[in-house]
C-alpha positions as CSV (number, residue, x, y, z in Angstrom):
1,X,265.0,233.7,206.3
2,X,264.0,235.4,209.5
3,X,260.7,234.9,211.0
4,X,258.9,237.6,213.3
5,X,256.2,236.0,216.0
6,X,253.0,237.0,215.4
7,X,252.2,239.9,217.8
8,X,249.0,238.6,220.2
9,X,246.8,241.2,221.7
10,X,244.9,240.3,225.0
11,X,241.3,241.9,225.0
12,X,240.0,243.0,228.9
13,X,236.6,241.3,228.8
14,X,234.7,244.1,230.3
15,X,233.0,242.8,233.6
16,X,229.1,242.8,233.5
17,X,227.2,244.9,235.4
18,X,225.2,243.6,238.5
19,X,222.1,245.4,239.6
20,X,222.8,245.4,243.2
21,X,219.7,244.8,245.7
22,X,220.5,245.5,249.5
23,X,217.3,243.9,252.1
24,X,217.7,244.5,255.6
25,X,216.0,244.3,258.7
26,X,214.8,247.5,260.8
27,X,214.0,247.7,264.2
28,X,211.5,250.9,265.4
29,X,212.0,251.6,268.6
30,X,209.1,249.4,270.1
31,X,211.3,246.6,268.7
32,X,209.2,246.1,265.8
33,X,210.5,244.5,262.8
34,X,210.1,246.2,259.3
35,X,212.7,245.4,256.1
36,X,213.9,247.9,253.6
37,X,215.6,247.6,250.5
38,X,217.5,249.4,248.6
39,X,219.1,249.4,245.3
40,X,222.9,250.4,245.4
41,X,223.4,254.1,243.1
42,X,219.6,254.6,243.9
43,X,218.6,257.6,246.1
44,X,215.2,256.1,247.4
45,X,214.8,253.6,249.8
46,X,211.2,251.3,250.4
47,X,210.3,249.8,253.5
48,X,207.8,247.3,254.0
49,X,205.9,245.5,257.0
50,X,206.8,241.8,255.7
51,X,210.0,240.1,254.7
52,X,207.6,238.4,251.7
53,X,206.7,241.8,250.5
54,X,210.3,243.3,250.4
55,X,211.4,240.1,248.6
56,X,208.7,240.5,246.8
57,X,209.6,244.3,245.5
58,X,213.1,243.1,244.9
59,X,211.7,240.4,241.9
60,X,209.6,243.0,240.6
61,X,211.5,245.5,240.1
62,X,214.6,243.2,239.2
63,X,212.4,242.2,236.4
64,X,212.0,245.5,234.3
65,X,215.9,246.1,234.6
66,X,218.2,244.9,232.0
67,X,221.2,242.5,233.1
68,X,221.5,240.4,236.0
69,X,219.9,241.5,239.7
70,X,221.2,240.2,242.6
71,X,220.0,240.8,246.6
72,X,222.4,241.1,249.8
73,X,220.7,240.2,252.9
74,X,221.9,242.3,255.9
75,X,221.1,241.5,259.9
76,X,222.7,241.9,262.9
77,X,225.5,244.2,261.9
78,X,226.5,241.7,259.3
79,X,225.5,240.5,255.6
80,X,223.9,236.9,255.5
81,X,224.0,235.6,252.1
82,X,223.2,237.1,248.9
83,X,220.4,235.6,246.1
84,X,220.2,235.6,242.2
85,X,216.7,236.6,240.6
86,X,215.9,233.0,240.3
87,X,216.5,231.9,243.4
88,X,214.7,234.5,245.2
89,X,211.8,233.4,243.3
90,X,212.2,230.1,245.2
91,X,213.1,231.6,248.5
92,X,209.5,233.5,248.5
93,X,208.1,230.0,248.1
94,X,210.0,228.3,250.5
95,X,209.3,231.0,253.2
96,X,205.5,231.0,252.2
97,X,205.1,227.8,252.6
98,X,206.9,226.9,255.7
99,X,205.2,230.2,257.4
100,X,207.7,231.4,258.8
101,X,207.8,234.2,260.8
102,X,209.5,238.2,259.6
103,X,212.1,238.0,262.8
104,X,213.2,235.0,261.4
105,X,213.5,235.0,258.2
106,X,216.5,236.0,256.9
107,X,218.0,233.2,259.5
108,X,215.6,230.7,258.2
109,X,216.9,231.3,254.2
110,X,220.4,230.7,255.8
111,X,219.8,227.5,257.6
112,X,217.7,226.2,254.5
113,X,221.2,227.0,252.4
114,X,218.8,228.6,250.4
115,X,221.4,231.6,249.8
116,X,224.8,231.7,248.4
117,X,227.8,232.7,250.8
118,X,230.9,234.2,250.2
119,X,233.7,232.2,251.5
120,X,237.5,234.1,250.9
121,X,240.2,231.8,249.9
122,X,242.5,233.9,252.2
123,X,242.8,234.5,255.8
124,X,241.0,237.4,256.5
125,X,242.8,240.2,259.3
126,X,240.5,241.6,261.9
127,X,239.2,244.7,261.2
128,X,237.3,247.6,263.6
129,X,234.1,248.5,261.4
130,X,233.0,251.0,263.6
131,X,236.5,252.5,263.7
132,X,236.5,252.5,259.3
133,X,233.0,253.6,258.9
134,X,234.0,256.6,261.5
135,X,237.0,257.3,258.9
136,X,234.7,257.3,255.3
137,X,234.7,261.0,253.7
138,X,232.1,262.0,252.0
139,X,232.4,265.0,249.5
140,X,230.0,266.6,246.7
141,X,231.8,268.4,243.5
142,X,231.0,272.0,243.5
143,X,228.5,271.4,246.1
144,X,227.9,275.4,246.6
145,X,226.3,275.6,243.3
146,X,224.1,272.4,243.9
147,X,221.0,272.2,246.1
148,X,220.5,269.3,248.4
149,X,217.5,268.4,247.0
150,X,219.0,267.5,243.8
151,X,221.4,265.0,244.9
152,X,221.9,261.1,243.9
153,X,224.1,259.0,245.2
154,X,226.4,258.6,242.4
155,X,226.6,262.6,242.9
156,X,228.4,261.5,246.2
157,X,232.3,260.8,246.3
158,X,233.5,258.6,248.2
159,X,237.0,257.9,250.2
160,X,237.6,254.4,252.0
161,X,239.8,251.4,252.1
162,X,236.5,249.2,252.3
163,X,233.2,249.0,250.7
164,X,230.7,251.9,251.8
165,X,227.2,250.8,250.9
166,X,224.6,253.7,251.7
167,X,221.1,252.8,252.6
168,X,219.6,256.1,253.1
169,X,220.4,259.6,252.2
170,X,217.8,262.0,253.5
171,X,217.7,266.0,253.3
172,X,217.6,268.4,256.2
173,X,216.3,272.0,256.2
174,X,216.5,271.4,252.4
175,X,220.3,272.2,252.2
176,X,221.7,269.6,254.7
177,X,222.5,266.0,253.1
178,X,222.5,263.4,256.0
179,X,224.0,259.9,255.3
180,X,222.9,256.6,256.6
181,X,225.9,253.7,255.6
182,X,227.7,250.7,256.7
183,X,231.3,249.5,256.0
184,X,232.2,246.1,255.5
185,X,233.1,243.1,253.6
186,X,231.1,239.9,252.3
187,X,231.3,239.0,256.2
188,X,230.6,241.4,258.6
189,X,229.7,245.1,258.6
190,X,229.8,248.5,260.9
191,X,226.7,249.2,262.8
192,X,224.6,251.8,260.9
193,X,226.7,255.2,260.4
194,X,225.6,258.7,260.3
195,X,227.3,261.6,258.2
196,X,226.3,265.3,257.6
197,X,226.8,266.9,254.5
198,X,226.8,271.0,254.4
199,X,228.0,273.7,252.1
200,X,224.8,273.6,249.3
201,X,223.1,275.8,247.3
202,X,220.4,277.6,249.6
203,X,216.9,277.2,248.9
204,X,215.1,274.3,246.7
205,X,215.1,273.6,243.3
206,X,212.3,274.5,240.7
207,X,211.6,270.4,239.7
208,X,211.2,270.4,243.7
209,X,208.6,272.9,244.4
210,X,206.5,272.2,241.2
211,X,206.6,268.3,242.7
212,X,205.7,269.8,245.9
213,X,202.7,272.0,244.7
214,X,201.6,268.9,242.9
215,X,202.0,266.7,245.8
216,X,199.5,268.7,247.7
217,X,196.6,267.9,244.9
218,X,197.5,264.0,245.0
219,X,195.4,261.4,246.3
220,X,195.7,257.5,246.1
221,X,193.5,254.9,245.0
222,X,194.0,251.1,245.5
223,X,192.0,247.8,244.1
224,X,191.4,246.5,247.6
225,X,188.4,244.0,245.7
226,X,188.7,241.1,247.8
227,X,191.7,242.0,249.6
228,X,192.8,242.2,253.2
229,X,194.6,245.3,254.6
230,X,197.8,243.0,254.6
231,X,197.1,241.9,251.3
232,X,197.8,245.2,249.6
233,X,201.0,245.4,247.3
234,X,202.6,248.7,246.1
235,X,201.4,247.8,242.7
236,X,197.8,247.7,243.7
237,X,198.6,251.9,244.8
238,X,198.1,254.2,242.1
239,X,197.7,258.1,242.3
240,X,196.4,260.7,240.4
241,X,199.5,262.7,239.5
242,X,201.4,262.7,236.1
243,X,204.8,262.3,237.9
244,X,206.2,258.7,239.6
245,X,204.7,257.9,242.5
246,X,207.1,255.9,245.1
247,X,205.9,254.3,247.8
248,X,208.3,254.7,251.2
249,X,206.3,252.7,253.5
250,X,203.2,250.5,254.2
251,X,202.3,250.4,257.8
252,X,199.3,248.1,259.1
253,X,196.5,250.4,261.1
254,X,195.0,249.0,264.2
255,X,192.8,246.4,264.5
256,X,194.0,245.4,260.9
257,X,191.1,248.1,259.6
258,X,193.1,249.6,256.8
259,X,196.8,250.6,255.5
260,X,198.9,254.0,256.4
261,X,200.6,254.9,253.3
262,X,203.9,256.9,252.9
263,X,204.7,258.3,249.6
264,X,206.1,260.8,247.2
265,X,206.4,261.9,244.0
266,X,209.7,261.5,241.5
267,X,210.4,263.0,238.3
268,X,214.3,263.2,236.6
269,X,216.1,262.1,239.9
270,X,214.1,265.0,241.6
271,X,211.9,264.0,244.5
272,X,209.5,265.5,246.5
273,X,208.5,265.9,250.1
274,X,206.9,262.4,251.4
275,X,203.1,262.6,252.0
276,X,201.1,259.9,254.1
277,X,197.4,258.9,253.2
278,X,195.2,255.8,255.2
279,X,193.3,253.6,252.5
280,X,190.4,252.1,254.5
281,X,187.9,250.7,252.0
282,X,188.3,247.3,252.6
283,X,185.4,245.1,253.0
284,X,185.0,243.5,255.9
285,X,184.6,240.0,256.0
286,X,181.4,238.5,257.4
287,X,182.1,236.7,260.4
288,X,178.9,234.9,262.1
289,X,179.8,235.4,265.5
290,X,177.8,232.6,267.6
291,X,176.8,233.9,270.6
292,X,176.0,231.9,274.5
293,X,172.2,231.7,273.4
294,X,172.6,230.3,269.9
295,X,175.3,227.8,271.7
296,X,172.7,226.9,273.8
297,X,170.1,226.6,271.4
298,X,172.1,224.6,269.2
299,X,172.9,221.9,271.8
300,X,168.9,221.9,272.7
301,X,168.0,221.3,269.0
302,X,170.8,218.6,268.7
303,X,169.1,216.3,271.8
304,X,165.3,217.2,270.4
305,X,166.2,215.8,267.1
306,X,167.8,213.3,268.9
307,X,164.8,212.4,271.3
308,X,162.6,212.6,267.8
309,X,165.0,209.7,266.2
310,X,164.1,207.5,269.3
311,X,160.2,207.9,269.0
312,X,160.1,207.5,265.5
313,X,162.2,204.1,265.6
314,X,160.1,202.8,268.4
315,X,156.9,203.7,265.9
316,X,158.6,201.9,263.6
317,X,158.8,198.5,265.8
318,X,155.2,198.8,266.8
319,X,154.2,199.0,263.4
320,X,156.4,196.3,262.1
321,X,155.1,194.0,264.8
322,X,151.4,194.7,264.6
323,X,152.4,194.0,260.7
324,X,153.4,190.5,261.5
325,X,150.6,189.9,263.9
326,X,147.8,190.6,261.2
327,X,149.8,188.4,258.3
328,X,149.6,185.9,260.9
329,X,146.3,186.3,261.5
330,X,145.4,186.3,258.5
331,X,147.2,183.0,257.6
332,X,145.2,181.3,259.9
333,X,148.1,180.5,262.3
334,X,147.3,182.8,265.5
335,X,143.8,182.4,266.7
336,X,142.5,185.1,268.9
């Protein structure tokens, strides 16, 4: 009797998504430090004064998306560790409590081993970054029948041997796409890259100018109750429009008096111009302020009440002794 084999079938285990987070340090060019992050196949980009507050953005937004979120950290040309959802939460923790400071940060999370690093099981070639980035094409299907105010970044093809991440894609004269990227592996990266993208549709979209027209009637509000400028998170910023509101960028005004706010409205993947407001109703808080005279004052009062705690215990002697004196007296023992 002949036998067949049983025939086996391997099913491909589809890999899970990973919502991809990218947080990196920015440098303005007074050398300031700001971070932005950015979430990979996402057009718009949020900066933010802090490195708490951009961690901070990442675990709630990473929170309202389905699967698993993960953040790359980014500085110096080069990508320093990367962080579940989980263990951000701890990293926000660790870096509160330790104080540490924005420009060191993301070296601080390193050191700690409070990241997970990517270590390749094969000797790795040198590679030029600079040279690859120079060498990624971009291209946009039927781009002459699209405006450039309607593109997304999974609208944007892309040709390299390496991984391209792009961290901002901003429009130009409304029909020029320019590119912000890096190239680069779990190691190292290029330096920032820029890319020009012409050829689209001339003029702007109807989503785009009925965001616009509504953008000029929007104003912000913010539950600053008890708050310091600093303080102020993007979900205490809400605006009076029916459309998304998206905060860009939070920037500190002098003397600590209020926040500069950079914003914009979104709607189906459409986005309007950015807008900038100051919010400045913050409450002061009361500081007494003790002045040379008070000073001065303060320091005579201290050695009055101190010269009235020497009279009244001298009192007190005299009176305990011409106490004893009349006991005595009375008793018969002293005769005067």
């Amino acid at each position: 009797m002949a036998t067949t084999k049983a025939k086996t079938t391997t099913k491909k285990v589809k890999k899970a998504n990973i919502n991809k987070f990218y947080l990196s340090e920015k440098f303005d060019e007074d050398r300031n430090i700001s971070f932005n992050v950015k979430r990979a196949k996402i057009k718009t980009l949020t900066n933010f004064p802090t490195f708490y507050e951009a961690l901070e953005f990442f675990l709630e937004t990473a929170e309202k998306l389905d699967g698993e979120s993960k953040v790359w950290f980014h500085r110096d040309g080069a990508f320093r560790g990367n962080s579940t959802y989980e263990n951000a939460r701890i990293i926000l923790d660790k870096v509160k409590e330790a104080n540490v400071k924005d420009e060191e940060a993301i070296e601080f999370i390193n050191k700690e081993n409070l990241v997970e690093q990517t270590k390749s099981k094969t000797k790795k070639t040198e590679v030029n970054w600079d040279d690859e980035a120079n060498k990624v094409i971009f291209s946009i299907k039927d781009i002459e029948t699209k405006y450039a105010k309607e593109i997304v970044e999974e609208d944007i093809e892309i040709k390299s041997k390496y991984e391209v991440i792009i961290s901002e894609i901003n429009v130009i004269n409304n029909n020029k796409l320019e590119i912000i990227y890096v190239v680069g592996d779990e190691d190292n990266t290029s330096k920032n890259t820029i890319k020009i993208i012409e050829g689209f549709k001339e003029g702007m979209p109807e989503e785009v100018i009925e965001l616009n027209k509504e953008l000029e009637n929007t104003f912000l509000t913010a539950d600053v109750a008890n708050k310091e400028p600093k303080e102020i998170k993007n979900s205490d910023i809400k605006s009076n429009s029916k459309y998304n509101l998206v905060i860009d960028k939070k920037q500190l005004l002098p003397e600590n008096k209020g926040v500069l706010i950079t914003y914009h409205l979104e709607n189906n993947n459409f986005e309007s111009d950015k807008k900038q407001q100051e919010i400045t109703n913050f409450k002061e808080k009361e500081e007494k302020i003790v002045t040379k005279e008070e000073t001065t004052l303060n320091v005579k009062s201290k050695k009055t009440n101190k010269g009235w705690w020497w009279l009244l215990a001298i009192s007190l002697l005299i009176l305990t002794v011409d106490l004893i004196l009349i006991i005595l007296h009375v008793l018969g023992i002293l005769v005067f």
